[in-house]
N, C-alpha and C positions, 0 to 999 in steps of 0.2 A: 528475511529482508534482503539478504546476499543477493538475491536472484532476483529482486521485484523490477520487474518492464510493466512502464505504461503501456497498454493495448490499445487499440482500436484496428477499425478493418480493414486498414491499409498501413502500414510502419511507414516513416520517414525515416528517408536512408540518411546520417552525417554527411554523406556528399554531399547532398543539397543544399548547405549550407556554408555560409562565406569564412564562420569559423566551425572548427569543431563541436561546438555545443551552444546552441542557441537556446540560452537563458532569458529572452528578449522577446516571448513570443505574444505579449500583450499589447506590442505594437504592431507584430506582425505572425504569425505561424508559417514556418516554412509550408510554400505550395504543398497543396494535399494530392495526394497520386487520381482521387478521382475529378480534382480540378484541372490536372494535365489531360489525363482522358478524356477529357470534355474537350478543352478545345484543341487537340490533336485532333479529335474525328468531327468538326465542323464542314459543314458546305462550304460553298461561295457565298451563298445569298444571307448567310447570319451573321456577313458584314453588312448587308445594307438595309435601307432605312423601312422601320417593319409601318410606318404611318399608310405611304403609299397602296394605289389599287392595283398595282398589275401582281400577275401570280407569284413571282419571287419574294417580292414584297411581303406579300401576304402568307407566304412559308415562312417568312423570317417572323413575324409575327407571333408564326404557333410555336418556334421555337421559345420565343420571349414568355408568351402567355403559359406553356408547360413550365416552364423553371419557376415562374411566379407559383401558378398552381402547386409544384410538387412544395416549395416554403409553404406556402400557406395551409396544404395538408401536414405537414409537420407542426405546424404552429396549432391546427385545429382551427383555423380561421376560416375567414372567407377570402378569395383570392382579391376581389376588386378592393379586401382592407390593406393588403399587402402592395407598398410603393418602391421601387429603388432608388435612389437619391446621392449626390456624391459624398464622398466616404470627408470623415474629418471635421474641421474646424467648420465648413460650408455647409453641411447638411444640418448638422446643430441649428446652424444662424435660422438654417429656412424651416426646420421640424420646431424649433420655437415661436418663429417669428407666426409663422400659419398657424399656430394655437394660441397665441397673445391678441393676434389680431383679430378672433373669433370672441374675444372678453367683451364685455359690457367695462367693467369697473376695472380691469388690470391689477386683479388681486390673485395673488401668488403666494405659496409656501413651497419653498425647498428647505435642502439640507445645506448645513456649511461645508459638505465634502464631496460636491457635485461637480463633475467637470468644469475647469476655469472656464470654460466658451462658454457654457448655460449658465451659470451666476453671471461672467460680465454681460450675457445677452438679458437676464431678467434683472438688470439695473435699471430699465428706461420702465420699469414694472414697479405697482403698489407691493415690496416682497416681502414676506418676512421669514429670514434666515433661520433655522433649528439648530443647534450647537449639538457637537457628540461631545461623547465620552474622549477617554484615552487608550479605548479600542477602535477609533474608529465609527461608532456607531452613532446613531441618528439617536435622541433625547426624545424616545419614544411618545412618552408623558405630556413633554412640551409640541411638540407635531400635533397630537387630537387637541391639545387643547388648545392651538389657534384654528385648525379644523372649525373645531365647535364655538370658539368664539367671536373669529373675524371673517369666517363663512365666506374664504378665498374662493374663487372661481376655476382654481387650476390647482395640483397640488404635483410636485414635483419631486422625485425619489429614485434613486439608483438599486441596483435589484445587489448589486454586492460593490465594495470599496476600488475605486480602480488602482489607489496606490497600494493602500495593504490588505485588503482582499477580504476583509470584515462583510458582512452579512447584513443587510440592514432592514428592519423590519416590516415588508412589502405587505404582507400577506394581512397585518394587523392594521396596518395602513390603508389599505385596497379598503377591508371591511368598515371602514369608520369613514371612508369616503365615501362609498355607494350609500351605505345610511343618512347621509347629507347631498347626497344629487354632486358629489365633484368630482369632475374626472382624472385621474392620477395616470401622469407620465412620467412610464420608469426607464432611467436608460442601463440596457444590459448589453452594453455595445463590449464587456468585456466577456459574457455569461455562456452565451447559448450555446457555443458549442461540446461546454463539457454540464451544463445544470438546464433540466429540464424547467422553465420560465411558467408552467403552469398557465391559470388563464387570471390572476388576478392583478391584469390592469387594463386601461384604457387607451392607452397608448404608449407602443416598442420600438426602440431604439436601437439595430443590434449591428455589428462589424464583423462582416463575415472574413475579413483579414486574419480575424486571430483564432478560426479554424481552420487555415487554410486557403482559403479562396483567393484570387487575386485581389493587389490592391485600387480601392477607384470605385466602389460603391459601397453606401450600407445601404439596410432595408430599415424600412419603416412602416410600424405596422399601426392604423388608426381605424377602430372602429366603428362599426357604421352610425352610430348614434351619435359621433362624440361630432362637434362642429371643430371647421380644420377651416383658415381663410390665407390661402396662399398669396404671400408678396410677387409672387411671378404669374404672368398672362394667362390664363386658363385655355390652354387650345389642345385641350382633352388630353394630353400624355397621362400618364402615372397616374390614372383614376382622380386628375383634374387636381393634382397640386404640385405638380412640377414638370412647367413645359423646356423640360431638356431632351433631345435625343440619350438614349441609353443604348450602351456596347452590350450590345447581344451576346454576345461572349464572353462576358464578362456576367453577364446574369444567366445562361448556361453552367459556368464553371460555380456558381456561388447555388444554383441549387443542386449540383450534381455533389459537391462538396458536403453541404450540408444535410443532403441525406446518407452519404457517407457516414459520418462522423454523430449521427445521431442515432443509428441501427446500435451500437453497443456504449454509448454517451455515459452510461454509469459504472460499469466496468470500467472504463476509461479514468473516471475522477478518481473511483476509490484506487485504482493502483496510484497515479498520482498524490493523492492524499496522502498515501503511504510514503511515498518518497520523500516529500514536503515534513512530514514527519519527522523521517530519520535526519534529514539536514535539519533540523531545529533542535534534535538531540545535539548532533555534532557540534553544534555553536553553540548550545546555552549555557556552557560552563565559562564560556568567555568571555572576561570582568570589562572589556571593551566592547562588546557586541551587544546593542538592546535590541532584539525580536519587535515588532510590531503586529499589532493590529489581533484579531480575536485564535486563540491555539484551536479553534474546535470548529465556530459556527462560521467559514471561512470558505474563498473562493479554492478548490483543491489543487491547483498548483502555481499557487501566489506564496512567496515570501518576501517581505521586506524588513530592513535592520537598520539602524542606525551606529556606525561606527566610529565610537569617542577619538579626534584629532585626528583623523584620515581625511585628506583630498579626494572627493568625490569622484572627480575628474582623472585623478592622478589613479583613482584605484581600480575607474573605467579601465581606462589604458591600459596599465600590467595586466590586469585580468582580461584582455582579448589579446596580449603577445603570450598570455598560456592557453590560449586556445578557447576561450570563455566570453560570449556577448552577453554581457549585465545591462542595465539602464540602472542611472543615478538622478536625483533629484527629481520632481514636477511629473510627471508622468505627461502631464498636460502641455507642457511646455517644449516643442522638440529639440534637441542640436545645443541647449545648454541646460547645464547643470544649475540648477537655480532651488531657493529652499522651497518646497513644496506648501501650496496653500493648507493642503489637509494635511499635514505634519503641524502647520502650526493650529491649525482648529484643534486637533491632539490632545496639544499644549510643547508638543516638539519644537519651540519657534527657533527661528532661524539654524537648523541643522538639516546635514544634507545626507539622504540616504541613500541605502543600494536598493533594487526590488529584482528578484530571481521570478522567474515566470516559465514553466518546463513545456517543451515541447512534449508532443504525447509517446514518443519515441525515445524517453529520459529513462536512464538505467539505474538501478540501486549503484555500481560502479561509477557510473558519472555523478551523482552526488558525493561521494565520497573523493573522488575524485578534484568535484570544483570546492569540497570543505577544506581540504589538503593547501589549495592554491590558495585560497581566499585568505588562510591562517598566515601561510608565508607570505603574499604576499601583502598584508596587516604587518605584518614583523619589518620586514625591508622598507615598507613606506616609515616606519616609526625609524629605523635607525639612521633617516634621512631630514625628518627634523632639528 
């Protein structure tokens, strides 16, 4: 264990980052060296606008439609299923709202531990919410059987936890829906870049930020059969459901990235997984420290804890003046610490947690490292109460 490095086929050097160890990368991945590469070696013309007919244009085009291509050859898909859309709280609104407004009847099934933007956006929807466990997980049992007895039009499901990194059962889901004609969107906006997403869903959701890629797009993948009814103009961009101009350079760096980061994707988890490991050994003798979320069927370098009488806020802080970027509270929620929705779905209600999220360039050393800090500083915040 002494020696385990996460791999992949480009490291991420600590310089590139604002602290020493970027435990944060579920909100972001430090840039990927083949997302610099990318747009280091751009033209002129892959700034401007690829719609137009004169011949620059029309370059700028083939670089746009290559980068789509080479995703959607990684995905196994077909390129005109592949959309890019802006990244965050925005693209939610509009990946929902263009499949709400394709319903007949606005019958819905999600989970209760679904991004806060997609539960408050399927509030104006007939929903019905699925409770998990106190791993985290989707109430498998109760999901088919309003499948099978309110025969919703949409069925909605995350491919793994985005606060504590639980696994949620896609795959048994998918199959219970194609047996009922419904088409299930999963969001893997945290997934792709380290768990291969397979082909069983109907519509993807994914964030190429937290492989790396620059921030200011995700993709979205919808397949051909499924009906998509965009709230915005249809004047042909994005295979006709999102009339925005898109940064060419920004969707260059996200497929040159992402074929990066997917040539060794599983080597990649399983060292992470290891590490994720050994920091769960270090902490779980600790009578204030509760682990969350599932030890086994789990996102590979996701941890989240709950720690008894610690200031969320306060344990932010100390932990990046030693060199450490955590995230605390809501994962959903940016720039405040607030009690997380799926914490209380749980039954965690109102407690505030930490969640570690390893860069792919995380060293057995720096988890021992950030166990060391995290312990003293627990001790120093308690002798300040």
């Amino acid at each position: 264990m002494g020696k385990t490095r996460a791999s992949n086929v480009n490291h991420m050097s600590s310089s590139t980052n604002a602290h020493a160890h970027n435990f944060d990368t579920l909100s972001a991945h430090p840039i990927h060296p083949a997302s610099k590469k990318a747009l280091s070696s751009l033209p002129d013309y892959a700034f401007l606008d690829p719609t137009k007919l004169y011949h620059e244009s029309r370059s700028a085009r083939i670089l746009l439609d290559s980068a789509r291509a080479s995703i959607a050859a990684r995905l196994k898909v077909n390129a005109d299923e592949v959309s890019f859309i802006p990244s965050g709280n925005a693209g939610i609104d509009l990946t929902i709202s263009g499949l709400v407004n394709a319903l007949t009847n606005k019958r819905v099934v999600y989970s209760g531990v679904e991004q806060k933007a997609i539960i408050e956006k399927l509030k104006n929807t007939q929903a019905f919410e699925i409770p998990v466990d106190n791993l985290g997980r989707v109430n498998q049992e109760q999901y088919v059987n309003i499948l099978e007895k309110e025969k919703p039009e949409l069925a909605v499901l995350q491919s793994f936890n985005h606060e504590v990194g639980t696994q949620q059962p896609v795959n048994q889901i998918y199959k219970k829906c194609q047996e009922l004609n419904i088409p299930l969107f999963v969001d893997a906006t945290m997934t792709a870049g380290l768990v291969n997403l397979g082909s069983d869903w109907d519509v993807l959701l994914l964030k190429p930020a937290t492989w790396g890629a620059p921030i200011g797009l995700d993709i979205l993948v919808v397949r051909r059969n499924i009906r998509f009814k965009s709230v915005l103009l249809d004047d042909g961009r994005e295979n006709h459901k999102f009339s925005t101009n898109i940064s060419i350079p920004h969707a260059v760096a996200i497929g040159a990235s992402f074929e990066a980061v997917t040539m060794n994707r599983s080597e990649t988890a399983k060292s992470l997984g290891l590490l994720i490991n050994e920091l769960r050994q270090l902490l779980s003798s600790h009578l204030n420290i509760s682990l969350l979320g599932d030890p086994v069927a789990r996102l590979p370098h996701v941890l989240s804890m709950v720690i008894k009488d610690i200031d969320g806020e306060a344990l932010v802080s100390y932990l990046s003046k030693r060199g450490f970027a955590i995230s605390s509270g809501s994962s959903c929620t940016p720039d405040q610490v607030k009690p997380s929705h799926v914490l209380a779905a749980m039954g965690f209600e109102n407690q505030i947690n930490i969640r570690i999220s390893l860069s792919f360039d995380t060293s057995s050393q720096d988890i021992k490292n950030f166990a060391l800090a995290l312990l003293e500083t627990i001790k120093e915040l308690k002798t300040q109460v």
